[in-house]
N, CA and C atoms as a LAMMPS dump frame, in Angstrom:
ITEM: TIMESTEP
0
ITEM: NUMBER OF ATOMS
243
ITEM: BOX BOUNDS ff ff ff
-5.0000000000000000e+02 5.0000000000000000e+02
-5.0000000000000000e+02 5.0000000000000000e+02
-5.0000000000000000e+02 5.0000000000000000e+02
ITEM: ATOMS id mol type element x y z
1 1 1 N -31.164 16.591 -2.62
2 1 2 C -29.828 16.092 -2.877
3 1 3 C -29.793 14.606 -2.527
4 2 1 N -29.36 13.639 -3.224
5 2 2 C -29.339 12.416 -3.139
6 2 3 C -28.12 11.919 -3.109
7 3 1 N -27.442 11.603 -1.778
8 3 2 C -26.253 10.943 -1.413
9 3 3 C -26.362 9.11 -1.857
10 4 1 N -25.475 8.502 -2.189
11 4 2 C -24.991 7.167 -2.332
12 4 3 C -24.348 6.805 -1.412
13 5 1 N -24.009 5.686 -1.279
14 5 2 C -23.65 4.857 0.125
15 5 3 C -22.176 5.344 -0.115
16 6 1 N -21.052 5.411 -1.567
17 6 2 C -19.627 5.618 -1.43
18 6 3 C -19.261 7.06 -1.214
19 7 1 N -20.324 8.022 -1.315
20 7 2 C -20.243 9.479 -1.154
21 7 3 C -19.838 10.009 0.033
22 8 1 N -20.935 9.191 0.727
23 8 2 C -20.637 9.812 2.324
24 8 3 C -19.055 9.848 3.042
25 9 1 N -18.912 8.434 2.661
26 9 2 C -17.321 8.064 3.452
27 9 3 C -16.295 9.148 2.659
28 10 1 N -16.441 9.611 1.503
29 10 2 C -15.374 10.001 0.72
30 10 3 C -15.778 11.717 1.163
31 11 1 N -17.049 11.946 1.483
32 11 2 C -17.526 13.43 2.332
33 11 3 C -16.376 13.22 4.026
34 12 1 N -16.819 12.319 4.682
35 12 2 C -16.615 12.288 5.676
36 12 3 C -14.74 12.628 5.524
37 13 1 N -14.05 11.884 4.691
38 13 2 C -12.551 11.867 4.908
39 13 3 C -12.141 13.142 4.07
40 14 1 N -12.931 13.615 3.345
41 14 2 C -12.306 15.091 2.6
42 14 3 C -12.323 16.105 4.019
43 15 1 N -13.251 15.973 5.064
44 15 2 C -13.334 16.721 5.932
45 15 3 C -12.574 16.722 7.005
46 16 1 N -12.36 15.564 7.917
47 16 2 C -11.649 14.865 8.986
48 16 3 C -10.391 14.317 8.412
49 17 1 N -10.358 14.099 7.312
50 17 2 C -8.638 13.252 6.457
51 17 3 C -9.019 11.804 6.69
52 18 1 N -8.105 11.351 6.276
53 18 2 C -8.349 10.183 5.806
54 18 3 C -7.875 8.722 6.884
55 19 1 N -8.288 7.667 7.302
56 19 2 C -7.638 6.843 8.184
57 19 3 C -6.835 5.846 7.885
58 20 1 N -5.843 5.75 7.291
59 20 2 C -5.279 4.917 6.49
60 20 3 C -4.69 3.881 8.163
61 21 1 N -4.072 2.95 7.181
62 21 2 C -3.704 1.336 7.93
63 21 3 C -3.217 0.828 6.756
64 22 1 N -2.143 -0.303 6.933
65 22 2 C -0.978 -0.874 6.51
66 22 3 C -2.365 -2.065 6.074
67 23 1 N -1.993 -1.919 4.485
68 23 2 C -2.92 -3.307 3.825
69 23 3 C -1.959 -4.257 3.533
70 24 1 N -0.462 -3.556 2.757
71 24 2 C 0.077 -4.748 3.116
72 24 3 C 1.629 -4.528 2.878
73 25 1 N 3.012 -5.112 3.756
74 25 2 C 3.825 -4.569 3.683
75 25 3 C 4.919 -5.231 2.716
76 26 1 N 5.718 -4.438 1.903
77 26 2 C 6.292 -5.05 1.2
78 26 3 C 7.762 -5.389 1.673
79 27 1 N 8.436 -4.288 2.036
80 27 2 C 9.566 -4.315 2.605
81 27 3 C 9.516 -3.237 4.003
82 28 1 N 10.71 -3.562 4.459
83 28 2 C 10.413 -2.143 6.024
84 28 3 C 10.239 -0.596 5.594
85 29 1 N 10.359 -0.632 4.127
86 29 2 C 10.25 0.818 3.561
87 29 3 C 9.361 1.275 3.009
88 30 1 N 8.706 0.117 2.632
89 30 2 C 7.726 0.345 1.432
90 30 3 C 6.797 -0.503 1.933
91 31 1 N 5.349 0.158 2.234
92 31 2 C 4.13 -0.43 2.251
93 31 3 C 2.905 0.315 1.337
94 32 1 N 2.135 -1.002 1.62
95 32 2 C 0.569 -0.304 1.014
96 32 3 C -0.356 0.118 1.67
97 33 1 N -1.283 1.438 1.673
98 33 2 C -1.92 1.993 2.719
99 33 3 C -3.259 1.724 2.343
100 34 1 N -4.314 1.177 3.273
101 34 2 C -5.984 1.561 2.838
102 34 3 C -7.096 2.536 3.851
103 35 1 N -7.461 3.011 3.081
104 35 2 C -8.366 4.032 4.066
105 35 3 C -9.216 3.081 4.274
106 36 1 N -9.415 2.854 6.335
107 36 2 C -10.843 2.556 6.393
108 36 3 C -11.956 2.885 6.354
109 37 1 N -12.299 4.256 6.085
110 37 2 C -13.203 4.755 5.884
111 37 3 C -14.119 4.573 4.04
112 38 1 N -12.897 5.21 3.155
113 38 2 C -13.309 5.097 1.887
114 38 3 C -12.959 4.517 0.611
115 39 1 N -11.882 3.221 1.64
116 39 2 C -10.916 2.272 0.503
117 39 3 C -10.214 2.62 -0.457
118 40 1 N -9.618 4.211 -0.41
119 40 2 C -8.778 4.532 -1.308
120 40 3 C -7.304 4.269 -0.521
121 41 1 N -6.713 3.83 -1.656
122 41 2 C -5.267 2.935 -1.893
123 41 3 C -3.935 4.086 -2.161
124 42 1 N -2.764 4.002 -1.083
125 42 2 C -2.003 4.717 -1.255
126 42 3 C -1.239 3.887 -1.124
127 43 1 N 0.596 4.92 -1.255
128 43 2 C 1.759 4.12 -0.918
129 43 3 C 2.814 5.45 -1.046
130 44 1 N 3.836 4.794 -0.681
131 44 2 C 5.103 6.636 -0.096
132 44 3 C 5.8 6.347 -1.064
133 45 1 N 6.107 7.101 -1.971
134 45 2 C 6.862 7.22 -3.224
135 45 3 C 8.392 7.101 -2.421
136 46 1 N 9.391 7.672 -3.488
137 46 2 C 10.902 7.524 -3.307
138 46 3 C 11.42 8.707 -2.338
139 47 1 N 10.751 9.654 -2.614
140 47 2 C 10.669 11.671 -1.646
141 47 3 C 10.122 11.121 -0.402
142 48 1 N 9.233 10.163 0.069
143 48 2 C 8.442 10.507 1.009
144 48 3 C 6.924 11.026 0.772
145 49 1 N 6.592 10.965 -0.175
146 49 2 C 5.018 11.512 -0.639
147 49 3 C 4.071 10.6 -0.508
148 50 1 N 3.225 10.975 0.037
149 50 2 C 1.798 9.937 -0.143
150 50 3 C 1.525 9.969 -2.103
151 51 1 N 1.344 8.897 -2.747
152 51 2 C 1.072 9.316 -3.687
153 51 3 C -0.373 7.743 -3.833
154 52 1 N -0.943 8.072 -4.992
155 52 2 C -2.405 6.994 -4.667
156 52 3 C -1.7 5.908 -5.656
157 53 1 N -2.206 4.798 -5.299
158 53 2 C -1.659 3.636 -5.946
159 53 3 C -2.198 3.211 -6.739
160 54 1 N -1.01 3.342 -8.25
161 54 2 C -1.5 3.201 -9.116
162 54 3 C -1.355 1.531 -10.023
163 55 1 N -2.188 0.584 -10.816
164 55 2 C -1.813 -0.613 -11.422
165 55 3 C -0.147 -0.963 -11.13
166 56 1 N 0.554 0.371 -12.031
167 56 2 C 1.65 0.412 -12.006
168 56 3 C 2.805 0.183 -10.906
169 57 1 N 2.345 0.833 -9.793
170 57 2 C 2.836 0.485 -8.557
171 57 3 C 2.616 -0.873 -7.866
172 58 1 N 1.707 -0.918 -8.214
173 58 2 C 0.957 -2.793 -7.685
174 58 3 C 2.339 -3.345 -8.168
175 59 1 N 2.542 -3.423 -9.772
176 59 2 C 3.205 -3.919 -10.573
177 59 3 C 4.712 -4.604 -9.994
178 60 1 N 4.835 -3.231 -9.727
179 60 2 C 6.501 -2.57 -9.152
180 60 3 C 6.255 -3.568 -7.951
181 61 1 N 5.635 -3.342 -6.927
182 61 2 C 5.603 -3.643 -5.426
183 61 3 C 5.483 -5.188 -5.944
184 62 1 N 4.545 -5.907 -6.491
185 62 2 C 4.687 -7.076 -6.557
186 62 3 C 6.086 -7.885 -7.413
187 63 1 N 6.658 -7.408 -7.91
188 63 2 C 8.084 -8.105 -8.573
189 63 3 C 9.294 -7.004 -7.253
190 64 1 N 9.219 -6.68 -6.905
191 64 2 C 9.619 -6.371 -5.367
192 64 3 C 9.751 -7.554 -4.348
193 65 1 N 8.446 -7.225 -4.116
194 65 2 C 8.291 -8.78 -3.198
195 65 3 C 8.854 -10.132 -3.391
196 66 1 N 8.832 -10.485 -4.818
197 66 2 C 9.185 -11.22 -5.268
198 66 3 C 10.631 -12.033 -5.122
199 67 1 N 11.485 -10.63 -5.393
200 67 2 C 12.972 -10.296 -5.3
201 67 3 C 13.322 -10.74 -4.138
202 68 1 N 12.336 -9.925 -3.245
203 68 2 C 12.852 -10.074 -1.639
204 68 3 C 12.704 -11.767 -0.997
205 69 1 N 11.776 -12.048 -1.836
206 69 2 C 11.457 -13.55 -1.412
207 69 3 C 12.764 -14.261 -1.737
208 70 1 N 13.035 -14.077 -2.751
209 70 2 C 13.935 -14.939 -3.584
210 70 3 C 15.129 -15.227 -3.08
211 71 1 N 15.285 -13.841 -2.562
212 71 2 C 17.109 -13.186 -1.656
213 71 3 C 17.032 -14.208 -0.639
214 72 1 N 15.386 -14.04 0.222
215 72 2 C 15.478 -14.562 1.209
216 72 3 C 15.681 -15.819 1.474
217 73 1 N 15.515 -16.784 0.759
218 73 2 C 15.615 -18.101 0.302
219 73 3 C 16.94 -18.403 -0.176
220 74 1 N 17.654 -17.881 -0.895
221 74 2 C 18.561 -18.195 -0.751
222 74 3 C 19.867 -18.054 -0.383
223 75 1 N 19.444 -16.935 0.533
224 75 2 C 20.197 -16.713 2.096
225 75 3 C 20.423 -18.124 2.699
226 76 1 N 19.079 -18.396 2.989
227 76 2 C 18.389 -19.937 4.235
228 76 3 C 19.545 -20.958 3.686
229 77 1 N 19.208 -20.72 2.005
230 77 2 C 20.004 -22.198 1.616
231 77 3 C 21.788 -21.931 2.004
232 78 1 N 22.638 -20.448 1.277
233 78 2 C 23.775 -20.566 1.431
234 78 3 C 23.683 -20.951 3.014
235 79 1 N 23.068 -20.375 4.172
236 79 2 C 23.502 -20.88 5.55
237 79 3 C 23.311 -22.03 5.865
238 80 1 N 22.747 -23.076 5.254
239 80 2 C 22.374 -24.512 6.062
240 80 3 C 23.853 -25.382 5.373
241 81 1 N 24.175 -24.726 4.067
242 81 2 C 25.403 -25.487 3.373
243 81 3 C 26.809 -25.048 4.455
């Protein structure tokens, strides 16, 4: 049987689960998760579900961010006027 170097980690977390960590946060509700073990990419749907992250979600989360930037800025400005 001939294992590959991405097999093992993805053996190891089917068995023990998976170690996820905050790759990157978008809002206090919504983040992006990465396994350190086997670099698979999650994020918590609208229910609460782990679901795996798809282009589409990138998509979403990044014009998100965006929004939030935008608000935030011009919050700063109405308060300095």
């Amino acid at each position: 049987m001939s294992t590959t170097k991405n097999s093992i980690p993805k053996m190891i977390c089917s068995v023990l689960g998976h170690r996820f960590k905050v790759q990157k946060k978008i809002t206090s509700h919504t983040k992006e998760y990465k396994c350190d073990c086997c670099g698979k990419e999650v994020t918590v749907n609208a229910n609460g579900n782990i679901v795996p992250l798809t282009e589409e979600l990138k998509t979403i989360h990044v014009g998100l961010e965006q929004l939030i930037v935008k608000r935030r800025s011009m919050k700063k400005v109405s308060q300095q006027t």
